[in-house]
C-alpha positions as CSV (number, residue, x, y, z in Angstrom):
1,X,-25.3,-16.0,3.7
2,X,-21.9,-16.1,2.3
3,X,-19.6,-13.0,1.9
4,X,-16.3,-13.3,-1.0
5,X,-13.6,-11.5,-0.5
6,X,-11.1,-11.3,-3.4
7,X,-7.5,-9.9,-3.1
8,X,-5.7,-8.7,-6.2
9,X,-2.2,-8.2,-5.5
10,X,0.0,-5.2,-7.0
11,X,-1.4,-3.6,-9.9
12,X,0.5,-1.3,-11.9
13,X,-1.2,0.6,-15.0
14,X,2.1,2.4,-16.1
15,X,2.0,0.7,-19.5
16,X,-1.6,0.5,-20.0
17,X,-3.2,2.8,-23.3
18,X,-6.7,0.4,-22.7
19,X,-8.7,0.8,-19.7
20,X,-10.4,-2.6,-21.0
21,X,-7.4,-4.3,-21.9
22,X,-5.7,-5.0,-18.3
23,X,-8.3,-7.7,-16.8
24,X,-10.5,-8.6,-20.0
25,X,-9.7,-12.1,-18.8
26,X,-10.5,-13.1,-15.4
27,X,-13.1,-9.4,-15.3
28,X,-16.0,-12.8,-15.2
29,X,-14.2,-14.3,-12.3
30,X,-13.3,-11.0,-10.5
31,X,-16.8,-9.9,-10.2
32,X,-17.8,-13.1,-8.6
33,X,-16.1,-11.4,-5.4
34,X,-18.8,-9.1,-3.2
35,X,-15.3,-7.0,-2.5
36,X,-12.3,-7.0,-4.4
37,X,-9.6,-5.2,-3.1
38,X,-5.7,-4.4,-4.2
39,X,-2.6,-2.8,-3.8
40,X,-2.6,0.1,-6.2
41,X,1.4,0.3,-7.3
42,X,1.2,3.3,-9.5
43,X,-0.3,7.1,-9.4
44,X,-2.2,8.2,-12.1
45,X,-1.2,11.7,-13.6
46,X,0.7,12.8,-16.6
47,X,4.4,14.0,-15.6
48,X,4.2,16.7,-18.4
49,X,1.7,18.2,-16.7
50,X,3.7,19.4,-13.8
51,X,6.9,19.9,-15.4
52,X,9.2,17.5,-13.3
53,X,10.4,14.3,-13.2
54,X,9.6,12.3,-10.3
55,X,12.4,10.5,-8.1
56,X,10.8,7.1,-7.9
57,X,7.6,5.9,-7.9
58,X,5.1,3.9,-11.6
59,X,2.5,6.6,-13.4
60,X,0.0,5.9,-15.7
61,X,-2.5,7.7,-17.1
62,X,-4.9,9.2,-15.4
63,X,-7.4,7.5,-18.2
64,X,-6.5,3.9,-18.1
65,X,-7.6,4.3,-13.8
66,X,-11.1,3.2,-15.7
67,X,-10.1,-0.2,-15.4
68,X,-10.0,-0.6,-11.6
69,X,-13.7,0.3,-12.0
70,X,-14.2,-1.7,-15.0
71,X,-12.6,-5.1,-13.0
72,X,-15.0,-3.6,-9.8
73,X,-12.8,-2.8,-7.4
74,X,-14.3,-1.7,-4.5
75,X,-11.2,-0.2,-2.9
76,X,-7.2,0.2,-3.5
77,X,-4.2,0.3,-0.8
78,X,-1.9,3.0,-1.3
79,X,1.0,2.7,0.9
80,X,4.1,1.3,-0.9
81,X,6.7,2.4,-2.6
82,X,5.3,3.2,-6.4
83,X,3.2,6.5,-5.4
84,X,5.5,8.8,-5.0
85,X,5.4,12.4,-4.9
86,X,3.0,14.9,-3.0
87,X,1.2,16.3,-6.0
88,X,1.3,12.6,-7.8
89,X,-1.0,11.4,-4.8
90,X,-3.0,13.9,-4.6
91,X,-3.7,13.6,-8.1
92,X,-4.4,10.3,-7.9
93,X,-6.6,10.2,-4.5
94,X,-9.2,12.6,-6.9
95,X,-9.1,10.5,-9.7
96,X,-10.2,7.7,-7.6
97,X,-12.5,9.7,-5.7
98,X,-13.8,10.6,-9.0
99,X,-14.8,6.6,-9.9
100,X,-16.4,5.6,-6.1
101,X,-13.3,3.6,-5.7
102,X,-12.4,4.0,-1.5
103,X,-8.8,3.9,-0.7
104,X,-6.6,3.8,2.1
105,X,-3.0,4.1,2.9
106,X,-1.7,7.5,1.8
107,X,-3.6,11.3,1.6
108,X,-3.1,15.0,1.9
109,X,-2.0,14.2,5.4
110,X,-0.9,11.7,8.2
111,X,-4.6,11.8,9.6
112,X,-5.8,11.1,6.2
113,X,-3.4,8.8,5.0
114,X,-3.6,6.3,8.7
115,X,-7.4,6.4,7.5
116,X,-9.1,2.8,6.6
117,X,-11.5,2.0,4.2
118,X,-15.0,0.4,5.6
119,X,-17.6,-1.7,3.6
120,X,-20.1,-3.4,3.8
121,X,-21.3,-6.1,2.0
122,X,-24.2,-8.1,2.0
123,X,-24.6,-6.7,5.9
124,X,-20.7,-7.7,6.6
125,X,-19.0,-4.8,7.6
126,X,-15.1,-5.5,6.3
127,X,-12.5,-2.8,7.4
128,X,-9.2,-2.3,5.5
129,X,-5.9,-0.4,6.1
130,X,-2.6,-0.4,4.9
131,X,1.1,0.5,5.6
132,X,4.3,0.2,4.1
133,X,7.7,-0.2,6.0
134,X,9.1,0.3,2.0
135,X,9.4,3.9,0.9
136,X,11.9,6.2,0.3
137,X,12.5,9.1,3.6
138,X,12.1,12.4,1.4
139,X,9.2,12.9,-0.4
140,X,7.2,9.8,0.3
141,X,6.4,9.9,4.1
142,X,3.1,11.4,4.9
143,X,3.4,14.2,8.1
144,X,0.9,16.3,9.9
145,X,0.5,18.6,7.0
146,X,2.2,17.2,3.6
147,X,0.7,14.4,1.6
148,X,2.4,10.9,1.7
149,X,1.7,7.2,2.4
150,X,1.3,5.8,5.6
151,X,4.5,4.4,6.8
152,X,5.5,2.1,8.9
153,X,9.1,2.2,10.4
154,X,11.4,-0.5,10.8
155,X,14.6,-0.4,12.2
156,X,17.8,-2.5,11.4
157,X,20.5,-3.3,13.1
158,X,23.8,-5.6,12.0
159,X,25.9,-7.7,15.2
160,X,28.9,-9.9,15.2
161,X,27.1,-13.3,16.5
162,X,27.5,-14.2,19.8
163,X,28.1,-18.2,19.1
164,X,28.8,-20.3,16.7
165,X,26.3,-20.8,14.2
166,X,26.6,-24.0,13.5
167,X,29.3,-27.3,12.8
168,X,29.9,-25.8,9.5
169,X,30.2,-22.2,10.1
170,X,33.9,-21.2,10.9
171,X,34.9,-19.9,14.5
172,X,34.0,-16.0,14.9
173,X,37.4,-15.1,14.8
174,X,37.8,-15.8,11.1
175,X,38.2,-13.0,9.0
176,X,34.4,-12.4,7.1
177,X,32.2,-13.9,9.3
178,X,28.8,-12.4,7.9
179,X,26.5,-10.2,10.6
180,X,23.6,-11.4,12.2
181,X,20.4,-9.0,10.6
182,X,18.0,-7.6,13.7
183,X,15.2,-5.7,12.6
184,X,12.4,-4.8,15.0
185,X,9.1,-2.5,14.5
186,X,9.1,1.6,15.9
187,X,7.4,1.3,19.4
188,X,5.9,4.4,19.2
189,X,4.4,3.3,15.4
190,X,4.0,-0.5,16.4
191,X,1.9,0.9,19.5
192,X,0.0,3.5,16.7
193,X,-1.2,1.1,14.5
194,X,-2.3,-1.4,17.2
195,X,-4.6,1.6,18.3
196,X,-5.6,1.8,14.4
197,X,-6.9,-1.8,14.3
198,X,-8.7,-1.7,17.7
199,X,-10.3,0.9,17.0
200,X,-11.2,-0.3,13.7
201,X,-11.9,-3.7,14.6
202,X,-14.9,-2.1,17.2
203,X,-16.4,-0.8,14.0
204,X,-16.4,-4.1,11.4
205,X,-16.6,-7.4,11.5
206,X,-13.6,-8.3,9.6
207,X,-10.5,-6.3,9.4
208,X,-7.9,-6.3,6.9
């Protein structure tokens, strides 16, 4: 027996006024998928509704989140840089609550936002999680007892190289000599999410 699993990319319903309108196209060839997944790059809320202005972060109506049903998505990743905003998330975690869409990646909390989605299909059992090492430091991170996405952090450091580069690259006591980039992952978040997956992985067959 064979399992399909279909990956959607971003998808961001900011300018969408049609819940019908956004994947009338390929809906035929996205429902040939047993699981569809995606990452969801927008909230859904109306900013009038809570009087402010968010800092960052795509919203769309809470209405047009009919077409991530519509398309048959079985579940959404939360964790990046487009949901934004404790009440925004929250918000939008009930609306997809609301239309049996699973989701993973942010929540009310850290514990709820490091938790993955499971299902199973056809007797597969396919786990998914998600983080994001892009979001913005105020406002965005989930903690013990605010509402976030699940981040991931990466660290970045910039050193004068130690040789030459190259036969074309000047000596490295010319004046500009551009930085070498180091970035390496949080140990104590690189060793978190390892946990994550194990633990994960003893539950499913695939993980994601």
């Amino acid at each position: 027996m064979r399992t399909t699993v279909m990956f959607a990319g971003d998808v961001n319903l900011r300018t969408v006024t049609d819940a019908k309108l956004p994947f009338a196209k390929i809906t035929d060839e996205l429902k040939k998928a047993d699981v569809l997944l995606g990452n969801l790059e927008c909230t859904f809320y109306n900013p009038a509704d809570l009087q402010v202005q968010p800092f960052d972060g795509f919203q769309a109506p809470p209405e047009v989140a009919e077409a991530l049903k519509i398309a048959g998505f079985k579940a959404v990743g939360t964790a990046n840089n487009g949901n934004y905003g404790d009440e925004p998330i929250v918000r939008t975690l009930k609306k997809l609550d609301s239309l049996g869409i699973q989701h993973t990646g942010s929540g009310a909390n850290l514990e709820e936002a490091r938790k993955p989605v499971i299902i199973d299909a056809k007797g597969v059992k396919i786990g998914f999680l998600q983080r994001t090492s892009v979001y913005w430091p105020a406002g965005h991170e989930a903690k013990a007892k605010t509402p976030g996405v699940a981040a991931f952090l990466v660290h970045t450091a910039y050193r004068i190289p130690h040789i030459r580069a190259g036969a074309h690259v000047p000596p490295l006591n010319r004046p500009g000599i551009p930085p070498e980039i180091i970035t390496w992952a949080d140990p104590k978040q690189l060793q978190q999410l390892r946990q994550d997956i194990e633990e994960l992985r003893s539950k499913c067959d695939i993980v994601i």
